[in-house]
PDB file of N, CA, C and O in Angstrom:
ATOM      1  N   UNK A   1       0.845  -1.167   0.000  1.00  0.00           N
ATOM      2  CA  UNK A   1       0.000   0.000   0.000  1.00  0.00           C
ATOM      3  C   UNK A   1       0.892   1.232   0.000  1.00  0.00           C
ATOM      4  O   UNK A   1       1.936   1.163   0.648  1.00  0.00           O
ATOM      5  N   UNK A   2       0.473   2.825  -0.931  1.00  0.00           N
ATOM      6  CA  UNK A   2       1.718   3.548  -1.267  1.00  0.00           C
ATOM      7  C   UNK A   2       1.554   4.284   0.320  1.00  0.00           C
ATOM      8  O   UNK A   2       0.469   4.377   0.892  1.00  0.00           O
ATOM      9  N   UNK A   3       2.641   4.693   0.790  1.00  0.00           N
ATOM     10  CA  UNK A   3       2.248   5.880   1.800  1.00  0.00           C
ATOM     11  C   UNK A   3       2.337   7.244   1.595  1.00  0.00           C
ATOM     12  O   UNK A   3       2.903   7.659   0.584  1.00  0.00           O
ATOM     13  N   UNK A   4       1.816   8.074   2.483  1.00  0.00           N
ATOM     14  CA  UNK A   4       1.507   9.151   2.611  1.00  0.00           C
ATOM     15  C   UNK A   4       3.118  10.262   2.719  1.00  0.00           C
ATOM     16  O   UNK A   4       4.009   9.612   3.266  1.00  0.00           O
ATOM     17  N   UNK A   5       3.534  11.546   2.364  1.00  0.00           N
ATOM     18  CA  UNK A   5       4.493  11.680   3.264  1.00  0.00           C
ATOM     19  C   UNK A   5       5.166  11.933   4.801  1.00  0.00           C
ATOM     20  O   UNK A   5       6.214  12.451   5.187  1.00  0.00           O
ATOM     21  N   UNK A   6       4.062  11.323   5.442  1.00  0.00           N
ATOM     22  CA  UNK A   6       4.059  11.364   6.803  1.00  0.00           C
ATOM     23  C   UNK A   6       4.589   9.929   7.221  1.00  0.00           C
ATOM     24  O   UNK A   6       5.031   9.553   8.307  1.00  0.00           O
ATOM     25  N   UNK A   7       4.373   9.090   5.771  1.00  0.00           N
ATOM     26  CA  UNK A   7       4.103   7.462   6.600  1.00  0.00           C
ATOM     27  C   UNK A   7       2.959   7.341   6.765  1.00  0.00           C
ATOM     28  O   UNK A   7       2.782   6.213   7.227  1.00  0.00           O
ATOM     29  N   UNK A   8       1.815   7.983   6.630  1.00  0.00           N
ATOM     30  CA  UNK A   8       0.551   7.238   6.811  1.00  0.00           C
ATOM     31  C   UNK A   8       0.448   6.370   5.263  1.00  0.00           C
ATOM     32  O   UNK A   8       1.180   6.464   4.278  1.00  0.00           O
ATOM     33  N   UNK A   9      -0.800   5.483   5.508  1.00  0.00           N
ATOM     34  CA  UNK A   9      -1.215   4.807   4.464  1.00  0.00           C
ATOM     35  C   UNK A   9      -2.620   4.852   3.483  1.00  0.00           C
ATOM     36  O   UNK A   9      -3.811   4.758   3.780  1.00  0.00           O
ATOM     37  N   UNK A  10      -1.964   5.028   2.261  1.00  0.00           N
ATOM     38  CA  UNK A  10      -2.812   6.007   1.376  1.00  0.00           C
ATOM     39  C   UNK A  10      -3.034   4.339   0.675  1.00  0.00           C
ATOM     40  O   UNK A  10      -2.357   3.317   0.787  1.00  0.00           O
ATOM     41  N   UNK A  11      -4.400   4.668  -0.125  1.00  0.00           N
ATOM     42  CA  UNK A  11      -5.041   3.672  -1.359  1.00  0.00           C
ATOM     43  C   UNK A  11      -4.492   3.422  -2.071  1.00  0.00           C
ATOM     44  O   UNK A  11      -3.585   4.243  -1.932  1.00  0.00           O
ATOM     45  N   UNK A  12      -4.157   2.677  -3.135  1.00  0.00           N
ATOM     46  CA  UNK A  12      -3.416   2.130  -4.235  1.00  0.00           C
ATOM     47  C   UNK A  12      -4.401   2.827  -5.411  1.00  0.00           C
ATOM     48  O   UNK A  12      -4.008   3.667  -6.221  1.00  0.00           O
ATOM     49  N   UNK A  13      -5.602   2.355  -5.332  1.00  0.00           N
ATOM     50  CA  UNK A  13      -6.179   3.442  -6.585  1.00  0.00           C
ATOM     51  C   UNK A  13      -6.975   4.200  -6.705  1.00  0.00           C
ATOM     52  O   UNK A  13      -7.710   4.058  -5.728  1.00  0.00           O
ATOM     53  N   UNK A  14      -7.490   5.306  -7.576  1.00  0.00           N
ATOM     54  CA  UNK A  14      -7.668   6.442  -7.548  1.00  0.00           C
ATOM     55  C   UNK A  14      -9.008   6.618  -6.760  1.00  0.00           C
ATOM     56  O   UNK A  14      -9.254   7.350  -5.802  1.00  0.00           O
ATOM     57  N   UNK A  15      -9.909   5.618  -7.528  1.00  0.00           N
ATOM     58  CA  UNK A  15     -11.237   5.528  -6.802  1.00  0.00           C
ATOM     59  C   UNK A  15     -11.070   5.990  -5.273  1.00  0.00           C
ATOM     60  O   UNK A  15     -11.428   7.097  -4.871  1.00  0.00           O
ATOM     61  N   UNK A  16     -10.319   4.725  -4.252  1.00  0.00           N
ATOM     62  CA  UNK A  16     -10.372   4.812  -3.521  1.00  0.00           C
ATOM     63  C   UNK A  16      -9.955   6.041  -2.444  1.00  0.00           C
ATOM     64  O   UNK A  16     -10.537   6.427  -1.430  1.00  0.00           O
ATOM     65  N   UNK A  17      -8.568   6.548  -3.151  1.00  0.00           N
ATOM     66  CA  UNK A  17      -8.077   7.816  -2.963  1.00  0.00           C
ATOM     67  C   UNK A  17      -8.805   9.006  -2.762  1.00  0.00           C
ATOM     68  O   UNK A  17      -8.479  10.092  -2.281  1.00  0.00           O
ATOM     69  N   UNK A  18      -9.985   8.522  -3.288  1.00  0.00           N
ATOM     70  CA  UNK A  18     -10.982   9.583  -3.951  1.00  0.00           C
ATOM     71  C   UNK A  18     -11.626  10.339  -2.940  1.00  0.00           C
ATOM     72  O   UNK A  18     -11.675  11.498  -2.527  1.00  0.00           O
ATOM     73  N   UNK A  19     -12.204   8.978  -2.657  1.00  0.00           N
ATOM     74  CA  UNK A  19     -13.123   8.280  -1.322  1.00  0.00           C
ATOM     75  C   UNK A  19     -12.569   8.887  -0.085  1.00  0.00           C
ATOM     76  O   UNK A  19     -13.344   9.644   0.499  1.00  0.00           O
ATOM     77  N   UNK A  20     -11.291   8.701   0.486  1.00  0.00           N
ATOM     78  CA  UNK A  20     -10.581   8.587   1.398  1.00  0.00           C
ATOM     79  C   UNK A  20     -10.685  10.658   1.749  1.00  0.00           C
ATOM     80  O   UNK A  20     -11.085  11.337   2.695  1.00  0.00           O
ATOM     81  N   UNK A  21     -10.100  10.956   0.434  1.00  0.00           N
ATOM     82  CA  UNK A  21      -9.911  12.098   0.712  1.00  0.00           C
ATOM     83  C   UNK A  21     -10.783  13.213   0.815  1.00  0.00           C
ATOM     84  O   UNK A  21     -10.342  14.333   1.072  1.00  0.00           O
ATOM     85  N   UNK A  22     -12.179  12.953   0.606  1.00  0.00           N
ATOM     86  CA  UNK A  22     -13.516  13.162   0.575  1.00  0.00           C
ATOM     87  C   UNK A  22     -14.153  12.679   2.480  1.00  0.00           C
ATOM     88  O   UNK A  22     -14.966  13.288   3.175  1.00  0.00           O
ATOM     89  N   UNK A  23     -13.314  11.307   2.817  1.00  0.00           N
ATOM     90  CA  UNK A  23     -13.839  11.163   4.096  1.00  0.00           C
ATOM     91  C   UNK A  23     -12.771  12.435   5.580  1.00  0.00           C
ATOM     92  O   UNK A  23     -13.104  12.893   6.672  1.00  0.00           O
ATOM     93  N   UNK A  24     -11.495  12.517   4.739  1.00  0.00           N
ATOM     94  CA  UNK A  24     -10.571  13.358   5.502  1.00  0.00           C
ATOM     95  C   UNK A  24     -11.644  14.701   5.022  1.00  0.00           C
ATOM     96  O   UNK A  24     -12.463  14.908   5.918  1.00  0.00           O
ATOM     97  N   UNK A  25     -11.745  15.257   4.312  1.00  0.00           N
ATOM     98  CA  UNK A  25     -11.957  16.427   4.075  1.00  0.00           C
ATOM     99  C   UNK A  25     -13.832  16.406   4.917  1.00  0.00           C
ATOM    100  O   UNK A  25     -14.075  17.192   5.833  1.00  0.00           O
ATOM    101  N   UNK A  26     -14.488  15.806   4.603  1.00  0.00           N
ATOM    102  CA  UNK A  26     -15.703  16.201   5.652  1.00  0.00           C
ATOM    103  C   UNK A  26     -15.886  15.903   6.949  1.00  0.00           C
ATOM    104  O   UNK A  26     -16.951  15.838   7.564  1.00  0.00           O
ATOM    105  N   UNK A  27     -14.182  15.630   7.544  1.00  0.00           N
ATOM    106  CA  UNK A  27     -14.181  14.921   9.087  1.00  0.00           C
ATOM    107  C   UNK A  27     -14.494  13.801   9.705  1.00  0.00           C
ATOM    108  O   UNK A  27     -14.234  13.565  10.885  1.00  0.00           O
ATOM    109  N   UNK A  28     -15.343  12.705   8.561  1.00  0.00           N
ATOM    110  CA  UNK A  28     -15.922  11.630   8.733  1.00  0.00           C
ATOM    111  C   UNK A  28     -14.800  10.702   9.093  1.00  0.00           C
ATOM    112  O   UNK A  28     -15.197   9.589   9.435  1.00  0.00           O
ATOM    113  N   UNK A  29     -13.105  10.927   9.107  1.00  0.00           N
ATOM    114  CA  UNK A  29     -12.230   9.745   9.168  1.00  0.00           C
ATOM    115  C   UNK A  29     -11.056  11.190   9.513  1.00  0.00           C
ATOM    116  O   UNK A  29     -11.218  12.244   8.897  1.00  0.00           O
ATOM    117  N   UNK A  30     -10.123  11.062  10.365  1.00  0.00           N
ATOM    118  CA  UNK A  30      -8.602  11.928  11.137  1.00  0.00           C
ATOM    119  C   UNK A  30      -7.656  11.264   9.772  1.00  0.00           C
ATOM    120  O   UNK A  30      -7.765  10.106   9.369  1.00  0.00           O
ATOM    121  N   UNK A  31      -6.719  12.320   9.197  1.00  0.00           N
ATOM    122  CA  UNK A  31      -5.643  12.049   8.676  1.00  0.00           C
ATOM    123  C   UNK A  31      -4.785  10.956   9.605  1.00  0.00           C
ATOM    124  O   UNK A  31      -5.036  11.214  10.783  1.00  0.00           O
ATOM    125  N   UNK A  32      -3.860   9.823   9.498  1.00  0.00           N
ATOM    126  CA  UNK A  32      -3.106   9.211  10.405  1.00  0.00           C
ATOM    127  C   UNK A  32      -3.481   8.037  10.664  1.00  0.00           C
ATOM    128  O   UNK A  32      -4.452   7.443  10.196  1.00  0.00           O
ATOM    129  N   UNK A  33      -2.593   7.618  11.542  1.00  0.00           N
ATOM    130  CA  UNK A  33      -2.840   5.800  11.332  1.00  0.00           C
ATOM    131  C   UNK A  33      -4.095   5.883  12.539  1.00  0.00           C
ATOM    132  O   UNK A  33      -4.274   6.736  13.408  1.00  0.00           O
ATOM    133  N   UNK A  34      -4.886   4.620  12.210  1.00  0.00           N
ATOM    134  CA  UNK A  34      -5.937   4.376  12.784  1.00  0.00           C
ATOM    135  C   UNK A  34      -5.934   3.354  14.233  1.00  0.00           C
ATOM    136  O   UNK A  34      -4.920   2.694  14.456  1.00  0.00           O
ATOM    137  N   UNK A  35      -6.823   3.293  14.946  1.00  0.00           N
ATOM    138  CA  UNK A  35      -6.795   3.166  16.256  1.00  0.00           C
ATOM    139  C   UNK A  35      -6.298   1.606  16.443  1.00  0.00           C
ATOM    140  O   UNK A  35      -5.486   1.226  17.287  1.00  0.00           O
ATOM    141  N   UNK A  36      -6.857   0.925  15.628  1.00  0.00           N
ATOM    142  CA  UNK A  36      -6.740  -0.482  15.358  1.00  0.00           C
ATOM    143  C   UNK A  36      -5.122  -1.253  14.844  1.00  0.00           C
ATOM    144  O   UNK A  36      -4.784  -2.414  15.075  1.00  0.00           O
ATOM    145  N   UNK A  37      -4.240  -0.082  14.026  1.00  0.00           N
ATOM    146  CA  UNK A  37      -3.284  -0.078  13.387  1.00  0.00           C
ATOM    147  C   UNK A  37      -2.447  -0.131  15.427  1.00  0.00           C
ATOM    148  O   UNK A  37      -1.974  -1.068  16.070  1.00  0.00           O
ATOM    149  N   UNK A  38      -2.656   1.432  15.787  1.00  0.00           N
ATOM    150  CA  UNK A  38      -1.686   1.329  17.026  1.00  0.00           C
ATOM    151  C   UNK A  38      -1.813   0.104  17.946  1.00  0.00           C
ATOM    152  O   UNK A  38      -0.812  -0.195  18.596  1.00  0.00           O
ATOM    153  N   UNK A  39      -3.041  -0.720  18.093  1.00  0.00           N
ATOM    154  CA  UNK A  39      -3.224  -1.348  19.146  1.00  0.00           C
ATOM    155  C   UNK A  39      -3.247  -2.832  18.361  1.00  0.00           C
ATOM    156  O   UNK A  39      -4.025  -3.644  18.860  1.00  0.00           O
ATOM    157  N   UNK A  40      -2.565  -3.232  17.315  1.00  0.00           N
ATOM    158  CA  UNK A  40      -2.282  -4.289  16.461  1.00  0.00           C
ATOM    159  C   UNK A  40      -0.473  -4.050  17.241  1.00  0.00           C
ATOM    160  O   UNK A  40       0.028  -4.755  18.116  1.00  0.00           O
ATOM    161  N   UNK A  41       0.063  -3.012  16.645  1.00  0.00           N
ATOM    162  CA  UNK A  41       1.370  -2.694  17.044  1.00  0.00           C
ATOM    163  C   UNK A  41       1.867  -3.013  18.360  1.00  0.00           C
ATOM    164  O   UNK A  41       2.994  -3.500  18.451  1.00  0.00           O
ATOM    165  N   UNK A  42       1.316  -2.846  19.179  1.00  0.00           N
ATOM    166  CA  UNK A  42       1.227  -2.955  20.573  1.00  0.00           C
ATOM    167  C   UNK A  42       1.020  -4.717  20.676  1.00  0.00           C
ATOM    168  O   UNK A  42       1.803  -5.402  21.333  1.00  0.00           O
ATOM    169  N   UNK A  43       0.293  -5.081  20.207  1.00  0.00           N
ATOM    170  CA  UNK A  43       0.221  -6.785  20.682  1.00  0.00           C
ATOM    171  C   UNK A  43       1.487  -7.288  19.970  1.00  0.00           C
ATOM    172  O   UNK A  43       2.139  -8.246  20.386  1.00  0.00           O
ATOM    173  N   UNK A  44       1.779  -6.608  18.914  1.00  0.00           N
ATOM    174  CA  UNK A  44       2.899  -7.228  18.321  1.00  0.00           C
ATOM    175  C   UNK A  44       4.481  -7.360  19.119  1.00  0.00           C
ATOM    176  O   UNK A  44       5.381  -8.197  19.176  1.00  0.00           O
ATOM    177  N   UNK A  45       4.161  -5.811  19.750  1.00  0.00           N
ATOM    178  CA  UNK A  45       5.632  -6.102  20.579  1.00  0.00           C
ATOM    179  C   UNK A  45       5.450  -6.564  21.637  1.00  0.00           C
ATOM    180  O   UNK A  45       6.483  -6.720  22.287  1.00  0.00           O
ATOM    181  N   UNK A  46       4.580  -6.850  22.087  1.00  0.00           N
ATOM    182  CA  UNK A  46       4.510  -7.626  23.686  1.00  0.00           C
ATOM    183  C   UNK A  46       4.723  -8.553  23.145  1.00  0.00           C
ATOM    184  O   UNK A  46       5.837  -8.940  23.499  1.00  0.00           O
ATOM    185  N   UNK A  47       4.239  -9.290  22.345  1.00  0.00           N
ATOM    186  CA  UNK A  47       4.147 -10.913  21.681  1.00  0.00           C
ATOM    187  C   UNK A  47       6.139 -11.137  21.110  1.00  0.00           C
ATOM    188  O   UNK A  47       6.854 -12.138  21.086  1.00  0.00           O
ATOM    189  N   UNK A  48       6.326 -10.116  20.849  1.00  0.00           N
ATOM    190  CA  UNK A  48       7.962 -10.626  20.519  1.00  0.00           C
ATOM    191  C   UNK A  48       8.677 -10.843  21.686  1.00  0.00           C
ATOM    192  O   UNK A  48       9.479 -11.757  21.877  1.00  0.00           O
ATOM    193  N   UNK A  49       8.260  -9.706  22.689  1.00  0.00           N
ATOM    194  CA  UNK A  49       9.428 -10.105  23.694  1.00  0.00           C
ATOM    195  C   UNK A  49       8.799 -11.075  24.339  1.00  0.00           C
ATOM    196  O   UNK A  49       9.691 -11.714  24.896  1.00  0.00           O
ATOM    197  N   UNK A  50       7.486 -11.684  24.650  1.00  0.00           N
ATOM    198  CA  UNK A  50       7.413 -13.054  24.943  1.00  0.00           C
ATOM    199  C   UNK A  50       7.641 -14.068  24.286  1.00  0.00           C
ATOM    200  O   UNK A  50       7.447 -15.158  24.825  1.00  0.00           O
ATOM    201  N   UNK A  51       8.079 -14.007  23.047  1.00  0.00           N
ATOM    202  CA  UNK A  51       8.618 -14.924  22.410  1.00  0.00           C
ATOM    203  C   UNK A  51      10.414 -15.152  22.535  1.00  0.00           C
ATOM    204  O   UNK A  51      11.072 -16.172  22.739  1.00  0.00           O
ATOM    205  N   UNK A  52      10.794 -13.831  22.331  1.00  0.00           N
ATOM    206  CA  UNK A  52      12.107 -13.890  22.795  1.00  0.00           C
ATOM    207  C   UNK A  52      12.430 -14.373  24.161  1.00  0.00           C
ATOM    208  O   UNK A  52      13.374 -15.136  24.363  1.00  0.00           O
ATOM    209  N   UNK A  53      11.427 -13.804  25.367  1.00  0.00           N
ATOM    210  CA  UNK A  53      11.772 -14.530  26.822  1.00  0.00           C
ATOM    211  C   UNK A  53      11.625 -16.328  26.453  1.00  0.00           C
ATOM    212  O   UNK A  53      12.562 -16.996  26.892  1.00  0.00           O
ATOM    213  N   UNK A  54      11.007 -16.762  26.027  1.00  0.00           N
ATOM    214  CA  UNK A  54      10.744 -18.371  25.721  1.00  0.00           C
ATOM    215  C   UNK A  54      11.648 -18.950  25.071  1.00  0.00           C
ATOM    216  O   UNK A  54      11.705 -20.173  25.195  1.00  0.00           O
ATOM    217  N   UNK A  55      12.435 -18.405  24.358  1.00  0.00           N
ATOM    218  CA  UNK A  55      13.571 -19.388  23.306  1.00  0.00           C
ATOM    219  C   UNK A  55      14.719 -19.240  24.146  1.00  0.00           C
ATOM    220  O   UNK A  55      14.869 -18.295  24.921  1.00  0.00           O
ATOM    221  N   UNK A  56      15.444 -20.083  24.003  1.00  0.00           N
ATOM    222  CA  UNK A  56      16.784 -20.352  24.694  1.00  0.00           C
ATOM    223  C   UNK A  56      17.760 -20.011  24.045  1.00  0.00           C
ATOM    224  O   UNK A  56      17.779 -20.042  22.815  1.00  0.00           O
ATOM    225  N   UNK A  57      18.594 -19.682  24.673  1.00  0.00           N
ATOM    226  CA  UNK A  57      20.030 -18.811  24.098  1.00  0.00           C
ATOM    227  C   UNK A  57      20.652 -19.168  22.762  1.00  0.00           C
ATOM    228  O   UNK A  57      21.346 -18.408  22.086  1.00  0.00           O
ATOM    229  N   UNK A  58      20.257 -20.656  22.403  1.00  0.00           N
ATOM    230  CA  UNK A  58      20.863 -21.516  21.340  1.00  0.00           C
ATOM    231  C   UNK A  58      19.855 -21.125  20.016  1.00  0.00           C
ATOM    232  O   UNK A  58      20.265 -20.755  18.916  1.00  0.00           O
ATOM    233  N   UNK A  59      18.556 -21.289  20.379  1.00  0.00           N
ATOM    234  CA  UNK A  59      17.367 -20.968  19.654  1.00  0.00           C
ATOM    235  C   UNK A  59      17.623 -19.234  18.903  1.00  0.00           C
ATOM    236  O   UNK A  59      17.595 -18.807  17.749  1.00  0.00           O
ATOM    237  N   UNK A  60      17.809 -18.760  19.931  1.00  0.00           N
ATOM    238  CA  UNK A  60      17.630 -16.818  19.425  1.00  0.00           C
ATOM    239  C   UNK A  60      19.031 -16.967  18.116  1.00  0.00           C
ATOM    240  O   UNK A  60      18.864 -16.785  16.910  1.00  0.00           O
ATOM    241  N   UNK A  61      20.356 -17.339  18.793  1.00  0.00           N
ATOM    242  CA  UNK A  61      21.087 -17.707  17.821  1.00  0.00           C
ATOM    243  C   UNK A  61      20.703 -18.133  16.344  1.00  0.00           C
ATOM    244  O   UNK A  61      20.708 -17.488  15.295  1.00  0.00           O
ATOM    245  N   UNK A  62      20.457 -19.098  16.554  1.00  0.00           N
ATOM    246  CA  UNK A  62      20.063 -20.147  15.533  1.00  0.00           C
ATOM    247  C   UNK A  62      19.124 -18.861  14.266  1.00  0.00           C
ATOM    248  O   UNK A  62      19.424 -18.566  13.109  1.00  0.00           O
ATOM    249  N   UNK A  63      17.993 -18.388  15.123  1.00  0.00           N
ATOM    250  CA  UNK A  63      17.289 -17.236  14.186  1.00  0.00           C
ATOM    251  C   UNK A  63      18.036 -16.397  14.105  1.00  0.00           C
ATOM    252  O   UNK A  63      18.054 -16.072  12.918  1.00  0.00           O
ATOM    253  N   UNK A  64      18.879 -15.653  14.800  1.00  0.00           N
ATOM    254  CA  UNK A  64      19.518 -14.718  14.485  1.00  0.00           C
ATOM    255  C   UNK A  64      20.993 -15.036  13.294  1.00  0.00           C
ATOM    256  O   UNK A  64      21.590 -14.177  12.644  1.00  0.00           O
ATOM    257  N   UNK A  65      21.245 -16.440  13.322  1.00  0.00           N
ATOM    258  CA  UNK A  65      22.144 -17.146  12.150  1.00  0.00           C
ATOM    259  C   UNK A  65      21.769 -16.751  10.789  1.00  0.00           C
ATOM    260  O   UNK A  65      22.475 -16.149   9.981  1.00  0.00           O
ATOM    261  N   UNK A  66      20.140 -17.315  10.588  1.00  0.00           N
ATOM    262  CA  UNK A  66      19.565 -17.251   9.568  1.00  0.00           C
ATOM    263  C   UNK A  66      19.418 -16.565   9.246  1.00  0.00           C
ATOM    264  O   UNK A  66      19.774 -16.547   8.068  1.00  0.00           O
ATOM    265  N   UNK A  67      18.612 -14.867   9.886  1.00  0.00           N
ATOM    266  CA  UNK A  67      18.546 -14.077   9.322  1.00  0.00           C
ATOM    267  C   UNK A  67      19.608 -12.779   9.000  1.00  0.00           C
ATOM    268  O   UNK A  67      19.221 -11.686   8.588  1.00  0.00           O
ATOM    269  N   UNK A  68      21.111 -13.154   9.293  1.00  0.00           N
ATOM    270  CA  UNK A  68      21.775 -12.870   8.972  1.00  0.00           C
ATOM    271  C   UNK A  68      22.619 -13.310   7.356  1.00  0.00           C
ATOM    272  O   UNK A  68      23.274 -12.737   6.485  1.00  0.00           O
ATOM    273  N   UNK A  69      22.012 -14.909   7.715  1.00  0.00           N
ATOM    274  CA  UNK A  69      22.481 -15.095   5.603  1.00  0.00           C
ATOM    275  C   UNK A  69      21.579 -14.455   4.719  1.00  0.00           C
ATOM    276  O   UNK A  69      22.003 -13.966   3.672  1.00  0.00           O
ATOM    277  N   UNK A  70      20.134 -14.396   5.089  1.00  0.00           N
ATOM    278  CA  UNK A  70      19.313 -14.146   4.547  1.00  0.00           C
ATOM    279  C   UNK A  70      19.356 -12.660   3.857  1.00  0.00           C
ATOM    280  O   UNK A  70      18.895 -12.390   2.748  1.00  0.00           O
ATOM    281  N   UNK A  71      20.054 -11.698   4.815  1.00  0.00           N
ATOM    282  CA  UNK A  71      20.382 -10.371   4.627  1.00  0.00           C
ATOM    283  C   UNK A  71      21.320 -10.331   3.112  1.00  0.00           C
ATOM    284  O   UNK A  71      21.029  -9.899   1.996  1.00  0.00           O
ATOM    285  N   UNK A  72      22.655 -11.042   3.698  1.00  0.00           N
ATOM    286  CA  UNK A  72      23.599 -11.315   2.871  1.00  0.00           C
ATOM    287  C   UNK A  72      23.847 -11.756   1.537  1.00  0.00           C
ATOM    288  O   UNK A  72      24.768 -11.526   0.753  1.00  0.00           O
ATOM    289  N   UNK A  73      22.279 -12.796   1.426  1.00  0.00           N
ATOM    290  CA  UNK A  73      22.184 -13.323  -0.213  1.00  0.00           C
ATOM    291  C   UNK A  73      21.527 -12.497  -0.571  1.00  0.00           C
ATOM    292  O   UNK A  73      21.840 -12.329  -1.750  1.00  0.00           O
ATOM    293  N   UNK A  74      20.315 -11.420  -0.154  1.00  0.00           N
ATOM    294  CA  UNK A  74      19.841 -10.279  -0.516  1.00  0.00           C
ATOM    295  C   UNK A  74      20.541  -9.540  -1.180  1.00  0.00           C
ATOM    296  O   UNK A  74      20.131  -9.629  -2.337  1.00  0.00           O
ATOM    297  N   UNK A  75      21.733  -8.551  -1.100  1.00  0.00           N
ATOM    298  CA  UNK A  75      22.469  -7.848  -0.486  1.00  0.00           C
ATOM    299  C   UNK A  75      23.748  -8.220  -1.192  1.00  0.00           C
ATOM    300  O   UNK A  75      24.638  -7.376  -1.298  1.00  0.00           O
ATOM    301  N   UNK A  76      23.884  -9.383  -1.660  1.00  0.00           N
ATOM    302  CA  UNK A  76      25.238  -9.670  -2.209  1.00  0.00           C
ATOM    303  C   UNK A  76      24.985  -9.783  -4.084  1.00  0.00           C
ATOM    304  O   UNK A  76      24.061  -9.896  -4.890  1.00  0.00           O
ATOM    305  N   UNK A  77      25.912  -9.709  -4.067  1.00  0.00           N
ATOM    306  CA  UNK A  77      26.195  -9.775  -5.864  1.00  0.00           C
ATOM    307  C   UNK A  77      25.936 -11.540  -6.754  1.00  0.00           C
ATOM    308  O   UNK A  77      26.111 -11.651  -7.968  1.00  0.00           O
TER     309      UNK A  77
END
């Protein structure tokens, strides 16, 4: 989805753009990320660092192995 230059998140097509900017402009919807967006965000990072408290020192490694090649074959020639 394209963003905004704030980082908010704008429609992909025009229609909808249309729409959107018609609901910003008669107050019916706040420019900015929406209430549901922050409190998605929020479960997300509680949920990592309980995931990180649960894996064992060998485990975090192990992911942190991978996504270090993963970077690298990206990234490499």
């Amino acid at each position: 989805m394209p963003r905004g230059p704030k980082g908010e998140k704008r429609p992909a097509d025009v229609i909808g753009s249309a729409i959107m900017i018609a609901r910003i402009a008669t107050g019916e919807i706040e420019e900015g990320t929406e209430p549901e967006t922050k409190a998605a965000a929020a479960l997300g990072k509680r949920g990592g660092k309980a995931r990180a408290a649960s894996l064992t020192p060998e485990q975090r490694s192990e992911i942190a192995r991978v996504a270090a090649e993963a970077r690298w074959k990206k990234g490499g020639s």
